[in-house]
C-alpha positions as CSV (number, residue, x, y, z in Angstrom):
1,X,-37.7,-1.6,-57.0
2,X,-39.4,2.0,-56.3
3,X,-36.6,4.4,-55.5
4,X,-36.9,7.8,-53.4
5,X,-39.1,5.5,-50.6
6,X,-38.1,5.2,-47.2
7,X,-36.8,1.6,-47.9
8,X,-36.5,0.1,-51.4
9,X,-40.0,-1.6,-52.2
10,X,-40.2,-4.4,-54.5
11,X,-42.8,-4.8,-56.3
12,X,-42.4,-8.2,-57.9
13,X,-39.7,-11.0,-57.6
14,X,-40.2,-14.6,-59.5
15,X,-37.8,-17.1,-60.3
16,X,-38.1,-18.6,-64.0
17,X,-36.0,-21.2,-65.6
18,X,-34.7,-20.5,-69.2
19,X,-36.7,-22.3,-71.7
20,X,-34.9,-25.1,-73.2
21,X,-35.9,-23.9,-76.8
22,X,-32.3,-22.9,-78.0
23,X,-33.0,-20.7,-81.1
24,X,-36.6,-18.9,-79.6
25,X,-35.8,-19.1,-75.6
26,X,-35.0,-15.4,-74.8
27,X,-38.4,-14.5,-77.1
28,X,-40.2,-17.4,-74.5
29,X,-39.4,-16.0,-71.4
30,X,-39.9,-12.3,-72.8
31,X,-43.5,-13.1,-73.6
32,X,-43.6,-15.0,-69.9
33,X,-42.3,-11.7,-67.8
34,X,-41.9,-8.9,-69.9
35,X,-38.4,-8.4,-69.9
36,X,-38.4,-6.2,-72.7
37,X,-40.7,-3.6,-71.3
38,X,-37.7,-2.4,-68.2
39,X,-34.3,-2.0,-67.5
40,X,-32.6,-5.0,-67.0
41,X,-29.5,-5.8,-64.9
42,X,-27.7,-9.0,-65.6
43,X,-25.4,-10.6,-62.8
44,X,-22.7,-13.2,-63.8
45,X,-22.5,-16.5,-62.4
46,X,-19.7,-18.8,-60.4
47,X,-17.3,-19.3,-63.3
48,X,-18.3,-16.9,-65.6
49,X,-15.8,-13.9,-64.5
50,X,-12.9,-13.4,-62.5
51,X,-12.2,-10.7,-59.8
52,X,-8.5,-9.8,-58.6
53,X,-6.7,-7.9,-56.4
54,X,-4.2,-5.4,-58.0
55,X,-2.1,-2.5,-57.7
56,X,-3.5,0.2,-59.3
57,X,-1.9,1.3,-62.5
58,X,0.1,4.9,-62.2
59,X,-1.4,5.6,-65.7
60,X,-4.2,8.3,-66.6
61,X,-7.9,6.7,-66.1
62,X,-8.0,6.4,-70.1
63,X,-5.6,3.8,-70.3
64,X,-6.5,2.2,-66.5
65,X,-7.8,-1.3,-68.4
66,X,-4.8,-1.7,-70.7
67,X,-2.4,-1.3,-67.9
68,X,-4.7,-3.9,-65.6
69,X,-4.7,-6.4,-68.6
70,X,-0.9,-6.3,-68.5
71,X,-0.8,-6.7,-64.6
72,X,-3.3,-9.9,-64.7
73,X,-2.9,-11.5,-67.9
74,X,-1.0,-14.2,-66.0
75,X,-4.0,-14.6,-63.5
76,X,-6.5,-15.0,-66.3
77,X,-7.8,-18.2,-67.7
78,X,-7.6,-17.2,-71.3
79,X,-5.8,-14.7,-72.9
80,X,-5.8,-11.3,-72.1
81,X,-7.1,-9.9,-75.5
82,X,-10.0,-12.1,-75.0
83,X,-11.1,-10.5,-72.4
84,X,-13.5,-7.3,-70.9
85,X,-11.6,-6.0,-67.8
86,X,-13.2,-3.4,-65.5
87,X,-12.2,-2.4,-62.3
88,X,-13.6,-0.4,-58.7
89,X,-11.0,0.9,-56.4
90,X,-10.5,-0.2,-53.0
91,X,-10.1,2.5,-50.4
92,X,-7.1,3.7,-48.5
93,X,-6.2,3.7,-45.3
94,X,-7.3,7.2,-44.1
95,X,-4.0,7.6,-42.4
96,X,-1.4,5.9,-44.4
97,X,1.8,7.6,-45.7
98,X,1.1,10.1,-48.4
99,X,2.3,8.1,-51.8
100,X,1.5,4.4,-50.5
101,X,0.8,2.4,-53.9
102,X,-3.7,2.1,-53.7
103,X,-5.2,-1.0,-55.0
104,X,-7.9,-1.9,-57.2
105,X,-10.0,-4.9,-57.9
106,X,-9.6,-5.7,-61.3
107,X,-12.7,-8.0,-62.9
108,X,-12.5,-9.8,-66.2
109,X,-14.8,-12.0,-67.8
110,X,-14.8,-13.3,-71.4
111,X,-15.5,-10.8,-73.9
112,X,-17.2,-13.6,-76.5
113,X,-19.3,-14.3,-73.3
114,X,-20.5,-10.3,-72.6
115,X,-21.5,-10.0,-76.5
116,X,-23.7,-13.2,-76.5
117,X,-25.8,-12.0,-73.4
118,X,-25.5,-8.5,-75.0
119,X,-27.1,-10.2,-78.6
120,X,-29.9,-12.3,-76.1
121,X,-30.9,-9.0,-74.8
122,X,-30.8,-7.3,-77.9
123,X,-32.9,-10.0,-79.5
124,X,-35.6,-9.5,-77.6
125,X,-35.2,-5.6,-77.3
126,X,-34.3,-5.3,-74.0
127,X,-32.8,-2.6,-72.4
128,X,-29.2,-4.3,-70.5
129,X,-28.4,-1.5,-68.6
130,X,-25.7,-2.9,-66.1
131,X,-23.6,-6.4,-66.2
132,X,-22.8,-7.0,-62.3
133,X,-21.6,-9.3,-60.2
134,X,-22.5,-11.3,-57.2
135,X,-19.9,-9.2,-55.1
136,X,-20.9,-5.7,-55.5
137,X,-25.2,-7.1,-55.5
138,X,-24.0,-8.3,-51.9
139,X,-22.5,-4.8,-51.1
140,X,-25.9,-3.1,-52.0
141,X,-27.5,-4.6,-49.1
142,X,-25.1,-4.3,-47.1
143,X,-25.1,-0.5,-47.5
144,X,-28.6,-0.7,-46.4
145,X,-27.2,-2.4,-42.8
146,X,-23.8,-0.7,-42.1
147,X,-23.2,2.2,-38.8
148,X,-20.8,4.8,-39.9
149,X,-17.5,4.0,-39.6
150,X,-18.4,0.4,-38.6
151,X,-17.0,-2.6,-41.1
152,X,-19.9,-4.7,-41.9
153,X,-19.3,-8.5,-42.6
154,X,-22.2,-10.5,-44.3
155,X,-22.2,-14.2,-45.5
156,X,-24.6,-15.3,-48.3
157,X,-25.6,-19.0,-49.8
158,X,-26.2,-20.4,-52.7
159,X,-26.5,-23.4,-54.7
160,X,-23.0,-23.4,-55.5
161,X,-21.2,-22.2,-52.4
162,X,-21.4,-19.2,-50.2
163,X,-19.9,-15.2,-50.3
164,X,-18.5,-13.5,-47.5
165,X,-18.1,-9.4,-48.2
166,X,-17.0,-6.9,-46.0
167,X,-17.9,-3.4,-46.6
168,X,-17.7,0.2,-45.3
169,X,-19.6,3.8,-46.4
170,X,-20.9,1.4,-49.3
171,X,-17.6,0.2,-51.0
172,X,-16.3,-3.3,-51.2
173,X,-13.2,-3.9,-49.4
174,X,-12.5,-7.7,-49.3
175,X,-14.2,-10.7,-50.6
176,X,-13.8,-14.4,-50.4
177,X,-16.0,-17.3,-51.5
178,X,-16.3,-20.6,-49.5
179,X,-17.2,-24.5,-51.0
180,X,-20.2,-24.3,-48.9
181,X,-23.7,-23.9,-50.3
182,X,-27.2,-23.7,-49.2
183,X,-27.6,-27.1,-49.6
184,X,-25.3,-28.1,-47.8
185,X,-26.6,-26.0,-44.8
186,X,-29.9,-27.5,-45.1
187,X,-29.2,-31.4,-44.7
188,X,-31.0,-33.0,-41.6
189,X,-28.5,-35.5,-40.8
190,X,-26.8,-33.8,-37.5
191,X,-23.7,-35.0,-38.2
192,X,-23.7,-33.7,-41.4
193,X,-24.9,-30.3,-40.7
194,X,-22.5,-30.7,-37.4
195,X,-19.7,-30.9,-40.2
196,X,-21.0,-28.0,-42.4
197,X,-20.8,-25.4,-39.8
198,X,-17.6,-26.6,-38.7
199,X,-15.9,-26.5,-42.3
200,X,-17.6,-23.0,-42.0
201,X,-16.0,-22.1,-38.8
202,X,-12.6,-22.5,-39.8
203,X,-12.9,-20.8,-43.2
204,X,-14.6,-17.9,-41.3
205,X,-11.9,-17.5,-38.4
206,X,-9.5,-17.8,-40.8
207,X,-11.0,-14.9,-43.4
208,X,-11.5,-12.7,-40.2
209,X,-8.3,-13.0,-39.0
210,X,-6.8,-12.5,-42.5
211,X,-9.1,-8.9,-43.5
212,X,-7.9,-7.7,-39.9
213,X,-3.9,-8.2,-40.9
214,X,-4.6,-6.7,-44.2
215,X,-6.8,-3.9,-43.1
216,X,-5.6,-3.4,-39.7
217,X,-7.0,0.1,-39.2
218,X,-10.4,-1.4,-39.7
219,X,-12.6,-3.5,-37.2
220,X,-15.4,-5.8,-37.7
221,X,-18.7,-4.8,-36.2
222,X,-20.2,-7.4,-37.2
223,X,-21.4,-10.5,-39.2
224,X,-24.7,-10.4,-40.6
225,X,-26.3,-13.7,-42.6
226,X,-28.0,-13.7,-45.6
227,X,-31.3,-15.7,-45.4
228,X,-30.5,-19.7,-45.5
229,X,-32.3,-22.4,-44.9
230,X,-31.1,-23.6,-41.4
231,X,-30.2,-20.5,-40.6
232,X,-30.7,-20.4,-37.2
233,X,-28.9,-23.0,-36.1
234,X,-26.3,-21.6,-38.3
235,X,-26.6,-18.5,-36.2
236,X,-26.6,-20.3,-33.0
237,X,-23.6,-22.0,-33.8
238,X,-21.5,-19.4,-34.9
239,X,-22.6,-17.0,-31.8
240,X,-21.2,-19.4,-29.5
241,X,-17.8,-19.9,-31.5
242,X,-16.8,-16.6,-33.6
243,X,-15.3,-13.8,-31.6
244,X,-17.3,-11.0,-33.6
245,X,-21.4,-10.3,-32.8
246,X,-23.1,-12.8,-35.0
247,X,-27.0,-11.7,-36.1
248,X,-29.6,-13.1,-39.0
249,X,-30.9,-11.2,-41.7
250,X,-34.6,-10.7,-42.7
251,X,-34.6,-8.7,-45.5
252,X,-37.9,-6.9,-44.6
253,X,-35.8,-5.0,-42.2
254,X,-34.4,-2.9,-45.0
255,X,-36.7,-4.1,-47.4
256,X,-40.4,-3.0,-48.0
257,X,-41.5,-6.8,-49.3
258,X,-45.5,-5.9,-49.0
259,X,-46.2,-6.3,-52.6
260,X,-44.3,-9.9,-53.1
261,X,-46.1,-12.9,-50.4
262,X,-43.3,-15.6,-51.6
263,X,-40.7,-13.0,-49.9
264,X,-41.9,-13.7,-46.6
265,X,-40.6,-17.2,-46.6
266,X,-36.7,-17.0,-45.6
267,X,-35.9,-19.8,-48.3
268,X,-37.0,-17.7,-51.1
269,X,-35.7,-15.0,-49.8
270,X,-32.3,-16.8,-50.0
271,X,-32.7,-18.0,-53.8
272,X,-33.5,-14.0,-54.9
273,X,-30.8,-12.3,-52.2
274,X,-28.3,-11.6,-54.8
275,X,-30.6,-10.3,-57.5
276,X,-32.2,-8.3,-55.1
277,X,-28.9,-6.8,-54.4
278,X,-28.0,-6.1,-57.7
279,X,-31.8,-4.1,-58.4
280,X,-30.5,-2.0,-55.2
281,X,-27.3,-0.9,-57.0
282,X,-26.5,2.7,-56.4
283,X,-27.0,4.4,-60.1
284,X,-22.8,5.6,-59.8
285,X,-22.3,1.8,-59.3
């Protein structure tokens, strides 16, 4: 990316499968894309972290990610000493009572998983600059989208399931992932595709109507989708059933894509969405 344009510009974008080599594969792809000559951003995978909802500790900022271990050790899948916790705060209600207990979102991921991509980076002599994840890459382009004061909704796909964010001013207020992938989306039979996007239905109507009991003060302007194959029939579909303004994403519209020709095809798009996002993150994160 080329910051300081009018829109961010991306100058390259490739997908590359990890060499199978298991001692030498970092030092393989290094000599295949250079990772070693920029900063790098790594973004975690389904399974490979956890993010939960919390109240956020009455303790000085110091001490914030003891007190959160303590408050979601019971929600972790190992123990709590085991693990790297971080956290972003979730904003207030503008006009609730002075003193209402704020919440955070607490995220934890192994911390014997965080040193070995640490060590593949460092083996190579790579600059790992930021450890993200798929939630806050997804808010970075939704900053590029949202009207002030407007909640912004946006749905993404991938191989293993889709995202649904919703996002004001550039923070993450609620997130929820569906069972329903790309592939999925893209099958030809009709009645399978008929079933996908009513599976997708439900689970949407019911996240809508959840966010708006939780964050009543807010509304949804909108629901924008992520590139997807099938995606407009998708959008078709869920224009004619969903109660809030349904519209498709290109990512040229707050992208400049000029330099990359794969980009232009919607299905590529949709394999590099989230590590877009995450090469868009603002530099206070």
């Amino acid at each position: 990316m080329v910051p300081g344009e009018e829109k961010p510009r991306v100058t390259a974008c490739s997908l590359h499968a990890l060499p199978q080599q298991s001692d030498h594969k970092w030092s393989v792809l290094d000599k295949e894309i250079r990772i070693s000559r920029h900063k790098c951003s790594l973004l975690l995978g389904a399974g490979e972290y956890q993010l939960m909802q919390a109240e956020a500790p009455a303790v000085p900022d110091e001490e914030v990610r003891q007190a959160l271990g303590w408050k979601i050790k019971d929600m972790l899948a190992y123990p709590v000493d085991e693990a790297v916790i971080e956290h972003i705060k979730i904003p207030q209600d503008p006009n609730a009572q002075a003193g209402r207990t704020p919440f955070v979102y607490a995220i934890s991921a192994r911390s014997a998983l965080i040193r070995h991509y640490m060590d593949d980076f460092d083996s190579i002599k790579a600059e790992l600059d930021v450890i993200d994840i798929p939630e806050l890459a997804q808010r970075n382009i939704s900053a590029l989208l949202e009207e002030p004061e407007r909640c912004l909704a946006m749905l993404s796909f991938n191989d293993h399931g889709s995202l649904l964010t919703y996002t004001m001013g550039g923070e993450l207020y609620h997130a929820r992932a569906f069972e329903i992938s790309a592939g999925q989306l893209a099958q030809t039979d009709k009645a399978a595709q008929d079933h996908m996007h009513e599976r997708l239905l439900l689970e949407l109507q019911r996240s809508l109507d959840n966010f708006e009991r939780q964050f009543s003060y807010m509304s949804v302007n909108k629901l924008v989708l992520a590139p997807v194959p099938g995606q407009a029939a998708l959008e078709e579909y869920l224009r004619e059933n969903l109660y809030v303004p349904v519209q498709s994403l290109d990512l040229s519209e707050v992208m400049n894509l000029t330099a990359v020709d794969e980009l232009e095809n919607p299905a590529f798009q949709s394999r590099c969405f989230l590590a877009l996002g995450a090469a868009v993150r603002p530099e206070a994160g």
